[in-house]
C-alpha positions, 0 to 999 in steps of 0.5 A: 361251808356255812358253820366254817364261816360263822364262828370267823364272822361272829369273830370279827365283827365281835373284834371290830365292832361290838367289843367297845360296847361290852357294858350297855351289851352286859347289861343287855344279857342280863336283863335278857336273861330275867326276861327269859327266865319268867315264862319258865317261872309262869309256868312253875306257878300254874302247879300251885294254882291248879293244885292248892286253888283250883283243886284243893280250895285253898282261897289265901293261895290264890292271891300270892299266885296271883301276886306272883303271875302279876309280878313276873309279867311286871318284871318282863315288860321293864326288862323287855322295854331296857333291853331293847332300848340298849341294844339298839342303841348299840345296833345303830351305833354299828352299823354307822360306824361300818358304813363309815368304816367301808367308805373310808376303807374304799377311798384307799383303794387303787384305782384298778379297784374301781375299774372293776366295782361301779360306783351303784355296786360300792353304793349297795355294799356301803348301805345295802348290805350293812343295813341287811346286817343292821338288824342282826345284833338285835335278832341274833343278841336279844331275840336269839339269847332270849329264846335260848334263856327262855327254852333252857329254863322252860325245859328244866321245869318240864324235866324237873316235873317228868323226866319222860314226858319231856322225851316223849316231847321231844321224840321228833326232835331229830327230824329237824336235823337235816333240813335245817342244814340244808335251808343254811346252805340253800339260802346262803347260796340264794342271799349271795346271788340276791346281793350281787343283783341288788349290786347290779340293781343299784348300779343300773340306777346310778349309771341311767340317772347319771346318764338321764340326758343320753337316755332321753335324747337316744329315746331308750327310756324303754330298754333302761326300764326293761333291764332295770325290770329284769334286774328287779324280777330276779331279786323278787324271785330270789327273795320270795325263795329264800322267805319260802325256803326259810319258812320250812325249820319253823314249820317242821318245828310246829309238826314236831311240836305237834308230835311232841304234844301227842306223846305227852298227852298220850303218856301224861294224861293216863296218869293224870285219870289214874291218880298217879300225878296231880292236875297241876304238875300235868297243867305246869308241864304243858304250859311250859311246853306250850311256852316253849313253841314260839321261842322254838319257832323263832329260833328254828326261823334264825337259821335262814336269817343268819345266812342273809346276814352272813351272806352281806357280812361276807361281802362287806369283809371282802371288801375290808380284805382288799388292800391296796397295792399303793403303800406310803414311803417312808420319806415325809419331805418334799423334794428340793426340786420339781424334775420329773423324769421317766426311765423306761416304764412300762405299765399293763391293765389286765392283758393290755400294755399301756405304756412300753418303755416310756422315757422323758424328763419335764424340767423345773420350771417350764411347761411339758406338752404330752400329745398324740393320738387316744390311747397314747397313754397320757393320762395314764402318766398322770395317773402314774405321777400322782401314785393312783397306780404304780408301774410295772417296771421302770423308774419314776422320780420326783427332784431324784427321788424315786416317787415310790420313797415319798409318803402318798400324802407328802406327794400328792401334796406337790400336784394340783390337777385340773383336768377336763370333767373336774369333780365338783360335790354338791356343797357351797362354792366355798367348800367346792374351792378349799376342799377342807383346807383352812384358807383366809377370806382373803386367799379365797377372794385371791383365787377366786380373782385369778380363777375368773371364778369371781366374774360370775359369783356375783350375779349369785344371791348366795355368792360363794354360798351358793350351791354347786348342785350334784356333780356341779349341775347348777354352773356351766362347763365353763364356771366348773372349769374355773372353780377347779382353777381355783382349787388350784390356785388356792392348793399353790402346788409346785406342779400343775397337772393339766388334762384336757383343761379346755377342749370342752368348752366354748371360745369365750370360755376357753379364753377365759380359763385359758388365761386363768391357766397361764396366770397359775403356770407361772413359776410352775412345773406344768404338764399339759395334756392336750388335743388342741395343739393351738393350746401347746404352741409355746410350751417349752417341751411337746412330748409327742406319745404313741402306743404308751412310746416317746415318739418325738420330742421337742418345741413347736418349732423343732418338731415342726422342722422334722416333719414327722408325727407331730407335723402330721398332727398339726397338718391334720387337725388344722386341716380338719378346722379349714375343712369346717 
C-alpha cells in the first residue's frame, strides 16, 4: 500500500506546492550534489596521501593534498550553509501556505461536514499535520538526495578501486529487504492511529476549554483530565513503537556494514600483506566505505520517516478530496422581490427526517413567525434558506427564483441573521460589526446607534477599539446580541433572519435588543424564530411547525380563534409563567 500511495503523494504535492519554487529547489540540487560529491573526493585523495607521503616519502605532495582535503571541507561548509538556507526557506513557505490552503478549503465546506469533524480534529489537521509534513522537503530533498549523491559517488570510488572488495561489502545487502518493507507498513499503520488520537486529543482540549465553566461547576476536573490521560498515553505508546520500530533499518544496516567491513578486510587486507595492492588504494576504500555508513543509516531511518509524513500527507488530501455538495448558480442578480416559499421539502441528517413535505410562503415586506416545539425543524429552514445545506426534494425560492440558480454569494447576500449565540471573534468591536466590509465612519456611528450598541461603547477606554475577547468573552449576552444587531444593520439585507434573538438574555436587555430588532424590521422580509410567543404576537404570519410539518398557520388571532396547536403553546408557556 505504502509504494502505491507514495508516487501519488510525491505527485501532488510536487503540483500543488513545490513546482512554483523550481529555481531556489534547482539551485538547491545543485549545490546538493557538490556537497555529496566531497566525501567520494576525500576519500579518492587518501590513495595519494598514503601512497606518495606516507609510504613513498614524497614531502611537495603533502601540501597539495593538504590543500586539496582543506578545500573540499571549505566547499562542503558553504554549500551545506546555502543549501540549507534556500530550502527552508522553501520548506516554510509551504507549509504556510498549506495551512492556508486547508483552512480555505474547510471554510467551503457543507455543514454536514462539520457535524462529523469537531473543531480540535480540523485544528490538528490544519497545524498538527501540516507541521508533521513541514519537515519532509528538507529531509526528503536535501538529507535524502544528498546521502544518495554522496552514497553514489562514494561506492564508484570503492568499485573504481576493487571491483570485489565493494561486493564482498555489500554481501549482506539483501537482508535488509524484507524488513524494510515491513517497518513501512507498520509505521504507516501506527502514524495513521497516532494522528487520529492527536485529533481526538486536540478536540478533547478544545471541547474542555470551551466548556471550562460546565466542568468546574459539575466538579468533573477529575474525569476531563483522566480522559484527556487516556487519550495522551495511547499517543505516547504510539510514538515510542514507531521510534522503536523505525530504529530496526538502521540498526540492520550497522550489522551489515559490520558484515561488509569483515569481508573487506578478509579479502583486502591479505592483499595488502602480499604486495598485491598498495596501502593507499586499501586505506581509500575503506575510507569510502567508512564514509558510507552515516549516509546508509540515514537513509535506512528514512523509511519510518516518510510513512509519518505520508500518513498526515494523506490526511490532509483527504480533506482537499472532500467537496462540497453545495455549488454556486449561475445567476449572479438579485431577485426583484423578497417571497420566499416552500414547496413540499423534505430534508434527511443520515436516518433522521427532519423536514416532511414542508410548505409555506413568507411574503415581501412582513414578519413571518415559525414556532413549535424542539426539533421542529425550524432552524433547519434557515440553514436551508441561506444554502449551508440543500434539500432532499421539494422546491425553495427566492422572488421565483429557485435558490439553487442563485450564485451562493449573490444569495447570501440578501440574509442577515442574528440569531441566539452570535459569533463574535476575538478583534476590535469595530471588525466585530463590518466583518471586512468597507463601511464609513458615519454608517458605523448609524449602526451602532440603531443597534444600542453605542449605549455602552462609551464606558469603553478603547470605544470601538476595544476588544471583544475570544468568543465575545469580554461583553455580556446582551452587549454580543447588540453587535450582532449591528452587523446587520450595517450588512442592510433585504431579509432578516431572526433565531431566537432574545430568549437568553435579561428583561432589560431583552427590551433593549427587542427594540433594536423592530427598528431593523422595518421594511424587511423577516423571519422569526421564537420560543417566547409574547415576542411573535404582532407578526403577520405565525407558522406553527411539528415534526419538520406545517401544522397551522395564521395571525395571533386566527389561530388563537381555532383553538388548536397554537392555542396549546400559548395556553401552556403562559400557564408555565403564572406557575412561576
Amino acid at each position: 500500500m505504502a509504494r502505491d500511495r507514495t508516487p501519488k503523494l510525491f505527485s501532488r504535492i510536487w503540483r500543488d506546492y513545490l513546482r512554483e519554487h523550481w529555481a531556489p529547489m534547482s539551485l538547491a540540487l545543485l549545490l546538493m550534489v557538490i556537497e555529496g560529491s566531497t566525501l567520494a573526493v576525500l576519500s579518492w585523495m587518501l590513495k595519494p596521501l598514503f601512497d606518495r607521503v606516507f609510504v613513498g616519502g614524497d614531502s611537495s605532495a603533502m601540501w597539495w593534498v593538504g590543500g586539496s582535503i582543506f578545500a573540499l571541507f571549505l566547499i562542503r561548509a558553504v554549500t551545506s550553509v546555502v543549501n540549507r538556507s534556500l530550502l527552508v526557506a522553501v520548506q516554510q513557505k509551504v507549509a504556510a501556505r498549506m495551512q492556508v490552503d486547508l483552512l480555505s478549503h474547510v471554510m467551503r465546506l457543507d455543514m454536514k461536514f462539520f457535524q462529523l469533524n469537531p473543531p480540535g480534529a480540523m485544528i490538528e489537521r490544519i497545524l498538527g499535520d501540516t507541521s508533521a509534513v513541514q519537515g519532509i522537503w528538507q529531509t526528503f530533498i536535501t538529507g535524502a538526495g544528498r546521502d544518495v549523491v554522496s552514497l553514489l559517488a562514494l561506492f564508484w570510488v570503492a568499485t573504481s578501486i576493487d571491483p570485489q572488495w565493494t561486493l564482498a561489502a555489500l554481501v549482506g545487502a539483501p537482508l535488509l529487504i524484507v524488513p524494510t518493507l515491513w517497518v513501512q507498513r507498520y509505521v504507516r499503520r501506527k502514524t495513521r492511529a497516532m494522528r487520529q488520537n492527536a485529533s481526538d486529543r486536540s478536540n478533547r482540549i478544545d471541547e474542555v476549554l470551551h466548556g471550562i465553566g460546565t466542568v468546574r461547576l459539575n466538579r468533573i476536573e477529575d474525569r476531563q483530565a483522566g480522559r484527556f490521560a487516556d487519550i495522551v498515553d495511547r499517543i505516547r505508546r504510539a510514538e515510542v513503537k514507531i521510534a522503536g520500530i523505525g530504529a530496526v533499518v538502521p540498526a540492520l544496516i550497522d550489522v551489515v556494514t559490520g558484515l561488509g567491513f569483515v569481508g573487506v578486510l578478509a579479502l583486502g587486507g591479505s592483499q595488502v600483506v602480499s604486495g598485491e595492492r598498495s596501502v593507499g588504494d586499501f586505506m581509500a576504500f575503506f575510507t569510502a566505505l567508512s564514509l558510507a555508513f552515516q549516509p546508509l543509516r540515514r537513509l535506512g531511518g528514512l523509511a519510518g520517516s516518510w510513512q509519518v509524513a505520508a500518513a498526515s500527507l494523506e490526511r490532509i488530501y483527504q480533506v482537499f478530496d472532500t467537496q462540497p455538495s453545495v455549488r454556486s448558480g449561475p445567476r449572479l442578480n438579485p431577485p426583484e422581490t423578497t417571497r420566499i416559499e416552500f414547496d413540499d421539502v423534505t430534508l434527511s441528517y443520515d436516518e433522521t427526517q427532519v423536514l416532511r413535505g414542508l410548505t409555506f410562503v413568507a411574503e415581501a415586506g412582513q414578519t413571518t413567525a415559525l414556532v413549535g416545539p424542539s426539533g421542529a425543524g425550524k432552524t433547519t429552514v434557515f440553514n436551508l434558506l441561506t444554502r449551508m445545506t440543500d434539500a432532499d426534494t421539494g422546491r425553495i425560492t427566492l422572488g421565483g427564483v429557485p435558490l439553487t440558480e442563485f450564485d451562493l454569494a449573490t444569495l447570501r447576500d440578501e440574509f442577515s441573521v442574528v440569531s441566539q449565540d452570535p459569533a463574535l471573534f476575538d478583534e476590535t468591536l469595530r471588525e466585530n460589526i463590518t466583518l471586512g466590509q468597507d463601511a464609513t465612519p458615519e454608517a458605523i456611528e448609524r449602526a451602532t446607534v440603531a443597534a444600542h450598541v453605542a449605549d455602552f461603547v462609551q464606558a469603553m477606554p478603547l470605544g470601538l477599539e476595544s476588544r471583544a475577547g475570544p468568543r465575545g468573552s469580554a461583553l455580556s449576552g446582551g452587549q454580543r446580541q447588540r453587535v450582532a444587531i449591528a452587523r446587520a444593520v450595517l450588512r442592510d439585507a433585504p431579509v432578516l433572519l431572526l433565531d431566537e434573538a432574545t430568549s437568553a438574555l435579561d428583561a432589560a436587555s431583552e427590551r433593549l435588543v427587542q427594540q433594536a430588532l423592530d427598528r431593523l424590521s422595518e421594511g424587511r422580509t423577516t423571519l422569526v424564530i421564537a420560543h417566547r410567543l409574547s415576542t411573535v404576537r404582532n407578526a403577520d404570519k405565525i407558522i406553527v411547525m411539528d415534526a419538520g410539518r406545517v401544522v397551522e398557520q395564521g395571525n395571533h388571532d386566527q389561530l388563537m380563534r381555532q383553538d388548536g396547536a397554537y392555542a396549546a403553546l400559548v395556553r401552556l408557556q403562559f400557564g408555565a409563567l403564572t406557575n412561576d
